[in-house]
N, C-alpha and C positions, 0 to 999 in steps of 0.2 A: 791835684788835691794832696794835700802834707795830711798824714797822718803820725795821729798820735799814740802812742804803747803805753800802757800801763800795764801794772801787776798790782792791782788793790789788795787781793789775798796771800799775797807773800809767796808765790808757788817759787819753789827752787830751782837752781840755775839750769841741775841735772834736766827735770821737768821743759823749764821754760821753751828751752833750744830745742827739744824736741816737738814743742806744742806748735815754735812759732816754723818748722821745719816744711816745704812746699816743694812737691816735685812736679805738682800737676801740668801736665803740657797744655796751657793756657792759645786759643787762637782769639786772635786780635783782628778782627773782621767786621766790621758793623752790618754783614748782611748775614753772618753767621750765626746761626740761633742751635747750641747743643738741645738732645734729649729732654732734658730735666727742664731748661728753660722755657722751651715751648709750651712745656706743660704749666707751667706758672699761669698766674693768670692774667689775662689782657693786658688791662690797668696798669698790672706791675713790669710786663714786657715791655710796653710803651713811653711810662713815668719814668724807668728804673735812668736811663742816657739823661735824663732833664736833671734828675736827684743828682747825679754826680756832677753834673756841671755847676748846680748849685751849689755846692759842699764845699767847704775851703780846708774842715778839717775833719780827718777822720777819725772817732775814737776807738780802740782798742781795746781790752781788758784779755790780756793771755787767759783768763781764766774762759774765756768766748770761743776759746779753741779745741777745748777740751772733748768735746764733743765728736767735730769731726776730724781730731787728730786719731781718737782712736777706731773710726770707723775705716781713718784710710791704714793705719798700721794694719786692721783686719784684713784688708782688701790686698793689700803686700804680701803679707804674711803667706797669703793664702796661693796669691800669683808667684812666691818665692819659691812654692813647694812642686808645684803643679811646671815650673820650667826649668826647675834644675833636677836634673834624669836619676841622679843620686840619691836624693831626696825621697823623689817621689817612687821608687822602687821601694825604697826601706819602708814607705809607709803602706804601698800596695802589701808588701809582703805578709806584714803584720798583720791588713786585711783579710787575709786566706787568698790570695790570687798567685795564678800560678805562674812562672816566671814567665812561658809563652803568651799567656796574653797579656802580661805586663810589655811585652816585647811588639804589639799589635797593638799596642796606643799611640799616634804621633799627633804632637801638641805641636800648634800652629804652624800643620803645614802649610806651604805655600801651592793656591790654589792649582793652579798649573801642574802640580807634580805630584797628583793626591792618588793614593794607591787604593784603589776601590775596597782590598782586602783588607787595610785597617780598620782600626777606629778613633776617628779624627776628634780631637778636642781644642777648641779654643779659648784661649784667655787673653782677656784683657784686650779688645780689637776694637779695632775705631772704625767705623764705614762715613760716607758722605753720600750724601742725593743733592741735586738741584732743582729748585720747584721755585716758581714764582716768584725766580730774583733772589730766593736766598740759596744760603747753603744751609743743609740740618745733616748734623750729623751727632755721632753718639758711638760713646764705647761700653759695651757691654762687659758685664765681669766673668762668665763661661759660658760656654755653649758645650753640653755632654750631651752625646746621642741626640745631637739635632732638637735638645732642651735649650733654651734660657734659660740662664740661673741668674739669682740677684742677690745678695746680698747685704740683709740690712740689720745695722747693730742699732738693738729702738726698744721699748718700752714694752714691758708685757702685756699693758693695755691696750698696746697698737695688737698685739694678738686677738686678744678677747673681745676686744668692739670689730675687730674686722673694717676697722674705719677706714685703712688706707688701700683696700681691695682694690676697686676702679681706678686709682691712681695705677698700683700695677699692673692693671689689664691696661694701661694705656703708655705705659712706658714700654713690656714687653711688647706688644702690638709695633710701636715703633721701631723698636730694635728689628722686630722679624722684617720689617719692610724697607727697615736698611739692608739688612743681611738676610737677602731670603737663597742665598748658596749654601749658607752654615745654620740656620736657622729653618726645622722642617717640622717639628710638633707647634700643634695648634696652644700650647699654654705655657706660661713661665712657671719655675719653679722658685719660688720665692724663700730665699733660704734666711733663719734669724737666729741673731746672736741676742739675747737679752741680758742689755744690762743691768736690769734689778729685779734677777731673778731671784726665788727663797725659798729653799728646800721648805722649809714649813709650811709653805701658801699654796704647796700639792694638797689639791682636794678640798680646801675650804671656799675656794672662787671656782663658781662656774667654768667651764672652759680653760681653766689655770693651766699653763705646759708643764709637762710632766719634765722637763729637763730645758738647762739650758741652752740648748739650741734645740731649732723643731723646722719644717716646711712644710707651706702648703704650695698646692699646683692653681694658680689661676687663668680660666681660658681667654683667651686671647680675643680679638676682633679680627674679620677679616684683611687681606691684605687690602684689597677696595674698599673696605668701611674705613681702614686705620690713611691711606692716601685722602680720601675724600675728610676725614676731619681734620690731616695736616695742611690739605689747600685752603681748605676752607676757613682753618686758624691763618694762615698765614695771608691770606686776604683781609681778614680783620685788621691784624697788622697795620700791613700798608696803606689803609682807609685810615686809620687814627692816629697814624705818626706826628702827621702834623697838628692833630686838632686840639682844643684848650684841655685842661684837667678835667676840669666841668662837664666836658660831655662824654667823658671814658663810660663804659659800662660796668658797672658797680659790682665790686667783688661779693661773691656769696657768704653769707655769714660763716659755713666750713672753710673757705677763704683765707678767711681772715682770724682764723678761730675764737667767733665769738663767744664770749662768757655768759650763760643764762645772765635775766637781769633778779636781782634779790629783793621782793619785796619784805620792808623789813614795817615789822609793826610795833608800835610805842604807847604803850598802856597812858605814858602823860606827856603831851604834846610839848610840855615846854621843857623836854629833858631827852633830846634826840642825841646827845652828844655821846653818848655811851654807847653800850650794848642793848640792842632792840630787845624787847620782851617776847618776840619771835619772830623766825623768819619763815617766808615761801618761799614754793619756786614760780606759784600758779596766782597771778591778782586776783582772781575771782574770789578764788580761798582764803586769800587775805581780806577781800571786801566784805563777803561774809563773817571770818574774826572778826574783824573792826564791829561789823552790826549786830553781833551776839555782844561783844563786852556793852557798847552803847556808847563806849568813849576810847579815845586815844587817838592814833593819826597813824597814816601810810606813806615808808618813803620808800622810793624805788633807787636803785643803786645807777648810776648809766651804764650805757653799755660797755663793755670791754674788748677790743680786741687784741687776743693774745700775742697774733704773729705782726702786726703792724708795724709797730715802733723796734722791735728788737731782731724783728725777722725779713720784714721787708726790705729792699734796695730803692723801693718808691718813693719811699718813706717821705721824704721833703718836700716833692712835687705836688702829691696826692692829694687832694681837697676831701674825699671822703672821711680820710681819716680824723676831720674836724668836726665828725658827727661822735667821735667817742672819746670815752674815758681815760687818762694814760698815770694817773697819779695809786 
């Protein structure tokens, strides 16, 4: 598949090289399924091999990169401090730690030769299991004191809705049942960088973070609950590999992040082109409008979904997606 690069927004050379910069240790395995992938949903597991074979070309926009260039410079940044012993003293120091138990921290040791008197931390480790023909594997971003940690530079909203909770209880869950030598509390520590955070938006929103970075702890699944939902995903799998679009099982509308639908309401039915003369979220309440005024018309918007076309790797295969909105 030829892909294609653009830069529609003019971003600069300095910028560019860095956005379009990949160090990721990519495996090229078709029975290999990482962490984060597994967790995707069915659909998109299965669609995502058909979608590129279909694709002749791929489009780009540097500006597409923006995003997770700066998550993975965080995730560097953070692995640069924590494995160079220089480093990370001067910032113990400044901590209040005192130089002996700065001296009682050894970062990735190698299992075989772990001194039961330190205290062991890992970063940045990749483990593999075999299970039902594939391989899963995943690298987690730290393990302190037998914590998972994780790391995610996201949206303060993703704080205050709590929306991506069970995502994280089901990625640490996996990470623990990869690595359950280095992995020994029952919950991850989900650690967040926000990128659009606003010292003036302390205290006017509900649950606002009081600082740019904050964590929470979410508990985990068993290591038998978290094996039986990865056999059991990965049975699905292998059941649907070969079967049409059509009879995939249908992403959930969180999935897919769909858009409420907008009833909009038009005082004169032959002048919808414009601006509605009000909108809902709720049809009933718009049906009601419409039978107080006694006149005008109800158009409903379709549906949207947000992560589909921009976010998906399905994307081409997908026959669902020809139930929504994309303009």
């Amino acid at each position: 598949m030829k892909q294609q690069l653009t830069n529609n927004h003019n971003i600069p050379l300095l910028l560019s090289a860095w956005l379009l910069s990949d160090e990721y240790d990519y495996i090229h395995d078709p029975n290999y399924l990482s962490v984060t992938s597994l967790m995707r949903p069915i659909q998109e597991i299965v669609l995502s091999p058909r979608a590129v074979a279909m694709a002749t070309t791929q489009e780009l926009d540097i500006s597409d990169r923006i995003a997770s260039a700066l998550g993975n410079s965080v995730h560097n940044a953070v692995e640069r401090v924590w494995t160079n012993k220089e480093l990370l003293v001067k910032s113990l120091i400044q901590l209040g730690y005192e130089p002996e138990d700065i001296d009682n921290i050894e970062v990735n040791p190698q299992l075989q030769l772990l001194d039961p008197t330190k205290e062991q931390v890992y970063i940045e480790q990749r483990a593999f299991k075999k299970l039902e023909g594939f391989t899963i594997g995943g690298k987690f971003d730290a393990v302190l004191g037998g914590i998972v940690h994780d790391i995610k530079t996201t949206s303060v909203w993703t704080w205050i809705k709590s929306a991506r909770d069970e995502d994280y209880r089901l990625q640490g869950s996996i990470y623990r049942w990869l690595n359950q030598d280095k992995i020994t509390e029952d919950y991850i520590r989900v650690c967040f960088l926000f990128t659009d955070w606003q010292k003036g938006m302390v205290g006017t929103v509900e649950g606002y973070p009081t600082a740019r970075c904050a964590y929470k702890d979410v508990e985990l699944m068993s290591i038998e609950e978290t094996e039986r939902w990865v056999r059991n995903r990965l049975r699905q799998i292998k059941k649907l590999r070969d079967a049409p679009a059509e009879d995939m099982p249908p992403c959930s509308d969180e999935e897919v992040w769909l858009e409420k639908p907008v009833y909009k309401y038009y005082s004169n039915p032959m002048k919808t082109d414009g601006r509605a003369t009000k909108n809902f979220s709720d049809h009933s309440e718009a049906v009601a409008h419409l039978q107080e005024k006694g006149k005008g018309i109800i158009l409903s918007s379709p549906p949207k979904a947000k992560k589909c076309r921009d976010y998906c790797n399905a994307f081409l295969a997908c026959k669902q997606k020809d139930s929504y909105d994309f303009d």
